[in-house]
LOMARKOL-624945 format. One record per residue (C-alpha): residue number from 0; x, y, z. Coordinates in steps of 0.001 Angstrom, whole numbers. Example, Ala and Ser with C-alpha at 12.3 -4.5 7.8 and 13.67 -1.06 7.14 Angstrom:
n: 0 | c1: 12300 | c2: -4500 | c3: 7800
n: 1 | c1: 13670 | c2: -1060 | c3: 7140
***
This chain:
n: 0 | c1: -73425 | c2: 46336 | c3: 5567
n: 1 | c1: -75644 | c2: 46806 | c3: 2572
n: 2 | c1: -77198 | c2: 43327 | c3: 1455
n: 3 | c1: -78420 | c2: 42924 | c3: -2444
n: 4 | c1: -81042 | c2: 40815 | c3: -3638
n: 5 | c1: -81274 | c2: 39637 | c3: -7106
n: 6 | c1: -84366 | c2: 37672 | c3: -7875
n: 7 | c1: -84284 | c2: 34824 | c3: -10488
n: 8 | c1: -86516 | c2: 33036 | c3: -13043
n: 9 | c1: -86441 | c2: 29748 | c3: -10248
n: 10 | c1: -86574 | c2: 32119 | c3: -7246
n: 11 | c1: -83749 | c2: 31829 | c3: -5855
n: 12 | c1: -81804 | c2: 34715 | c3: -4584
n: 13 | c1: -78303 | c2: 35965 | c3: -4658
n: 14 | c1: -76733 | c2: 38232 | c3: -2249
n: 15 | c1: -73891 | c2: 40603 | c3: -2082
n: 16 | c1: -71499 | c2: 40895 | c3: 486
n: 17 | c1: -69839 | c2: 43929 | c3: -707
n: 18 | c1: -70897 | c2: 47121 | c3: -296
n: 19 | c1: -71522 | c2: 48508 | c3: -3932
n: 20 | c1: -70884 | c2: 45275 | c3: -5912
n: 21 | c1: -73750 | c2: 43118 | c3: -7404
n: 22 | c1: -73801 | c2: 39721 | c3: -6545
n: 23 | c1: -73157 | c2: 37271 | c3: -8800
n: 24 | c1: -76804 | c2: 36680 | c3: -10381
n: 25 | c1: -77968 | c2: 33096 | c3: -10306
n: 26 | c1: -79929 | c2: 32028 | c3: -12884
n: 27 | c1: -82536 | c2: 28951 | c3: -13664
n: 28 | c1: -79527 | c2: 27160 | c3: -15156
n: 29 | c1: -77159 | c2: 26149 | c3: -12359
n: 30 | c1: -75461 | c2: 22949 | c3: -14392
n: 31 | c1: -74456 | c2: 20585 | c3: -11535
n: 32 | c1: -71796 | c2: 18837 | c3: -13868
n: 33 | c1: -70680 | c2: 22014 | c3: -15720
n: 34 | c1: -69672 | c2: 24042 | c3: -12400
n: 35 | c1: -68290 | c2: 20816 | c3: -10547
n: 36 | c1: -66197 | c2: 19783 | c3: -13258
n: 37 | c1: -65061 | c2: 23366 | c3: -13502
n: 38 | c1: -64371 | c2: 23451 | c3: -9751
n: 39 | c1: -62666 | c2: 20242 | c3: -10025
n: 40 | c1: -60336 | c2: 21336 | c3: -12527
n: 41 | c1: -59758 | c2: 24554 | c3: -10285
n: 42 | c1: -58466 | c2: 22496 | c3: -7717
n: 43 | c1: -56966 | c2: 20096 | c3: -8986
n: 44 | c1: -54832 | c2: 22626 | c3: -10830
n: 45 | c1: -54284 | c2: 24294 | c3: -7904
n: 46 | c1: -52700 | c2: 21349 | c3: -5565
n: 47 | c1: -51125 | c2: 19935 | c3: -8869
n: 48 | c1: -49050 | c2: 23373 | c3: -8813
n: 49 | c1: -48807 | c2: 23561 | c3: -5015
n: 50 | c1: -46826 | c2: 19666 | c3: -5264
n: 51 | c1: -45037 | c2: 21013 | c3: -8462
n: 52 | c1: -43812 | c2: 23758 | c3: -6327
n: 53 | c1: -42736 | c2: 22367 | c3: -3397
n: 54 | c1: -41143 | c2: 19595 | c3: -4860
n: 55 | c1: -38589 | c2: 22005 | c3: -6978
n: 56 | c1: -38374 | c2: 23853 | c3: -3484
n: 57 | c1: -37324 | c2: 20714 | c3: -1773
n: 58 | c1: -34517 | c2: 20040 | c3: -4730
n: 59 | c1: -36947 | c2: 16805 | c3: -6074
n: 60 | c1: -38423 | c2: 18702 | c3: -8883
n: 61 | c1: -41558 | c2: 15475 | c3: -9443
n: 62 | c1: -40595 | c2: 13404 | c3: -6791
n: 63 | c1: -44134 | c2: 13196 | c3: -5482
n: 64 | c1: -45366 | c2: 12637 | c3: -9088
n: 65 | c1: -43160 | c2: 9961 | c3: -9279
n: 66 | c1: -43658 | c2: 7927 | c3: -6213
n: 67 | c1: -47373 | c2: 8387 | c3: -6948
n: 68 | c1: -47775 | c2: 6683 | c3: -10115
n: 69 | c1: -45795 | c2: 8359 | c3: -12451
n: 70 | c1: -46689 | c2: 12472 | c3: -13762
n: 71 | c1: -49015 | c2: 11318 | c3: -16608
n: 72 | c1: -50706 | c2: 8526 | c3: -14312
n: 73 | c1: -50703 | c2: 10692 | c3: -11253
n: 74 | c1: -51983 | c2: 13807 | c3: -13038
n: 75 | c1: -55064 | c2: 11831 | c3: -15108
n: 76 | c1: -56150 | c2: 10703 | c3: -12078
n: 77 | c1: -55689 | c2: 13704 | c3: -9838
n: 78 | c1: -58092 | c2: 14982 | c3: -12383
n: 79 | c1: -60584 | c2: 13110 | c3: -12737
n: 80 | c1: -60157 | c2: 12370 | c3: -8757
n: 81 | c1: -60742 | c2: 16119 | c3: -8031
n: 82 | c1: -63710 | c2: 16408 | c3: -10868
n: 83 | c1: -66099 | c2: 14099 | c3: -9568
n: 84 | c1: -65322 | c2: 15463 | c3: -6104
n: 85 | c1: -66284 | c2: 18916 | c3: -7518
n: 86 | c1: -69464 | c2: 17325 | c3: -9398
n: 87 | c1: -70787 | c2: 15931 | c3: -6074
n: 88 | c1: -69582 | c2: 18978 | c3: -3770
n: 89 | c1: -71363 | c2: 21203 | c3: -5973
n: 90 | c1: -74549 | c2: 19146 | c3: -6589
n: 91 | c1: -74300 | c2: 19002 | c3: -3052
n: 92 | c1: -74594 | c2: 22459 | c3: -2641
n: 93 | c1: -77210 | c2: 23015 | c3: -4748
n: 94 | c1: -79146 | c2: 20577 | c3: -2957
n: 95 | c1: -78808 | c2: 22399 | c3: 83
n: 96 | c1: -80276 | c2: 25213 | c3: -1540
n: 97 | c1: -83185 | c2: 23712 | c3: -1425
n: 98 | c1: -83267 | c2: 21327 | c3: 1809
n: 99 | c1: -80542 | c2: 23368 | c3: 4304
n: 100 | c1: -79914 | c2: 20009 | c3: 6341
n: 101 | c1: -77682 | c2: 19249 | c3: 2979
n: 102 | c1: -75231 | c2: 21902 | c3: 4584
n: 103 | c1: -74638 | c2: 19849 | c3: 7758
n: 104 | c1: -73696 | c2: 17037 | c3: 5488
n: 105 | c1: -71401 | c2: 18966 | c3: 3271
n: 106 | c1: -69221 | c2: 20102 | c3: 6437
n: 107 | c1: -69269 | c2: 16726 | c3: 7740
n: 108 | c1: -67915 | c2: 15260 | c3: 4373
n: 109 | c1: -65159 | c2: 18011 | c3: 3966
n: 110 | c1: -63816 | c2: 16838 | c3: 7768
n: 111 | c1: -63988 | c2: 13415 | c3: 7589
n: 112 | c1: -62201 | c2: 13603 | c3: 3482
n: 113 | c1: -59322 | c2: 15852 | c3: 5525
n: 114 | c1: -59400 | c2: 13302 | c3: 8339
n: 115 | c1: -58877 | c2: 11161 | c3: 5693
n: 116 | c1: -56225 | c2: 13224 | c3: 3909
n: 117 | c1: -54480 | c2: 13034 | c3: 7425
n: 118 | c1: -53616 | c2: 9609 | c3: 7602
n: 119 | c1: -53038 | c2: 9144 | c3: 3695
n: 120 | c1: -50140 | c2: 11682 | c3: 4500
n: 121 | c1: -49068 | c2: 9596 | c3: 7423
n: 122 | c1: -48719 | c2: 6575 | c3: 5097
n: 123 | c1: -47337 | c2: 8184 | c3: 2538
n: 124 | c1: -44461 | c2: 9808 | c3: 4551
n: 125 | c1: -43365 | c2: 6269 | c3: 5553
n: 126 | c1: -43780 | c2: 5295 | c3: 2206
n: 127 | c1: -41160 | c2: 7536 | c3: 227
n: 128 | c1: -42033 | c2: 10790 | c3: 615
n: 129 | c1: -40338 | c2: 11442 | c3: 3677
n: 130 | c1: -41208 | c2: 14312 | c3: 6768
n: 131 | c1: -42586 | c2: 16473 | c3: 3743
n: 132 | c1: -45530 | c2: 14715 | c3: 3038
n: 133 | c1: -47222 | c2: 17033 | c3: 5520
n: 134 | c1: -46072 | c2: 19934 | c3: 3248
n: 135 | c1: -46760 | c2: 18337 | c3: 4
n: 136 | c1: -49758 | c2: 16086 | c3: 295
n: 137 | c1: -52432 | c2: 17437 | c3: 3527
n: 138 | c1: -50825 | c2: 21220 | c3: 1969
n: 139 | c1: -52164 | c2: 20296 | c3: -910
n: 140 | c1: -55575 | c2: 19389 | c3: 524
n: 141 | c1: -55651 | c2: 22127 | c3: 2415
n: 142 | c1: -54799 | c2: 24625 | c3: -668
n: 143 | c1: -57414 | c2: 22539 | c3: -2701
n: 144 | c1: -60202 | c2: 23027 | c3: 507
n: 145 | c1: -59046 | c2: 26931 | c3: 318
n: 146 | c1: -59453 | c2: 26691 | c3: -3509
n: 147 | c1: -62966 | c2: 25111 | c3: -3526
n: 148 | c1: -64684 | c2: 27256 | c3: -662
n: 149 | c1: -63239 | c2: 30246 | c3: -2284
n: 150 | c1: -64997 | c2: 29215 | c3: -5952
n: 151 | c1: -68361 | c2: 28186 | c3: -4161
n: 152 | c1: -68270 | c2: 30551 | c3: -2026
n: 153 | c1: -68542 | c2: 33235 | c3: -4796
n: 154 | c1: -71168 | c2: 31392 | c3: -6866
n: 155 | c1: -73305 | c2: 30294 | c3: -4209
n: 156 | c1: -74558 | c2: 32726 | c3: -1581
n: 157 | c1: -75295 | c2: 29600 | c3: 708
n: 158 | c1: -73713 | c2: 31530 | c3: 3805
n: 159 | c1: -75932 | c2: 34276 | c3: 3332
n: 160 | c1: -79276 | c2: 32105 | c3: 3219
n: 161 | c1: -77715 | c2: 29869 | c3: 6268
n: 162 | c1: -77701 | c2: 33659 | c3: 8219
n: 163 | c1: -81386 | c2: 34567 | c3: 7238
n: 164 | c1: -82407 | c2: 31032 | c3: 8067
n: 165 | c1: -80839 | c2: 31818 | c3: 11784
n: 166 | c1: -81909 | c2: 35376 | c3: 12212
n: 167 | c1: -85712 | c2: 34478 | c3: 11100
n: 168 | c1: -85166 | c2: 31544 | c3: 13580
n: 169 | c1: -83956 | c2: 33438 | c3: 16574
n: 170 | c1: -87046 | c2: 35945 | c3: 15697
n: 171 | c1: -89591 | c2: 33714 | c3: 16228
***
């Protein structure tokens, strides 16, 4: 596999995974708040459709919006929930651009929040959503994980810089 490397005004350095394709080129400017809000709203979009869906699937078209607050309630705070997750996921990220032990932490927050999302669907499916909470709400999370790795993963070449780290590592 060919690798690309795109230099940038702050040094960093993008790679491509693709053979033939240029990596997305990061520049000086990475905006911690612009890109997580825009990842936020990714995601949030995205599990706000996957509970849309399933509900009209199941016959309850909004019956999870419903016994979570209300649509309107339920989707401002989905939101804004799933923004300020994005803003400190991808500030994060950036971080461990520059200090790698960052990454260790990221992984270890993304298990413990679907840990978390676990038993929120456990108490939710005794609280009125029924045996398709799993479906609806840690589907949801797990659509909205998919979602977020998928968007970082083609702005930040993190993976590829984790792989150099190891193979300079294993040189020495």
């Amino acid at each position: 596999m060919r690798r690309l490397t795109l230099s940038t005004r702050t040094g960093a350095t993008a790679y491509s995974r693709f053979r033939g394709l240029v990596a997305v080129r990061l520049s000086g400017n990475h905006d911690s708040l612009r890109e997580g809000t825009a990842l936020g709203i990714v995601v949030a979009t995205g599990i706000w459709a996957w509970l849309a869906v399933v509900d009209v699937v199941a016959g309850q078209p909004f019956h999870t919006f419903t016994v979570l607050g209300g649509i309107t309630a339920f989707t401002i705070v989905h939101y804004l929930l799933n923004i300020a997750l994005g803003v400190a996921v991808v500030s994060a990220v950036h971080g461990a651009a520059c200090e790698p032990s960052l990454a260790i932490a990221v992984v270890f927050g993304l298990v413990t929040l679907e840990i978390a999302f676990a038993m929120v669907t456990v108490l939710l499916s005794n609280l009125g959503l029924g045996n398709l909470a799993w479906v609806r709400i840690f589907g949801g999370s797990l659509i909205g994980t998919v979602l977020a790795l998928f968007v970082l993963s083609r702005r930040h070449p993190l993976a590829a810089r984790v792989r150099d780290a190891d193979s300079k590592y294993d040189a020495a």
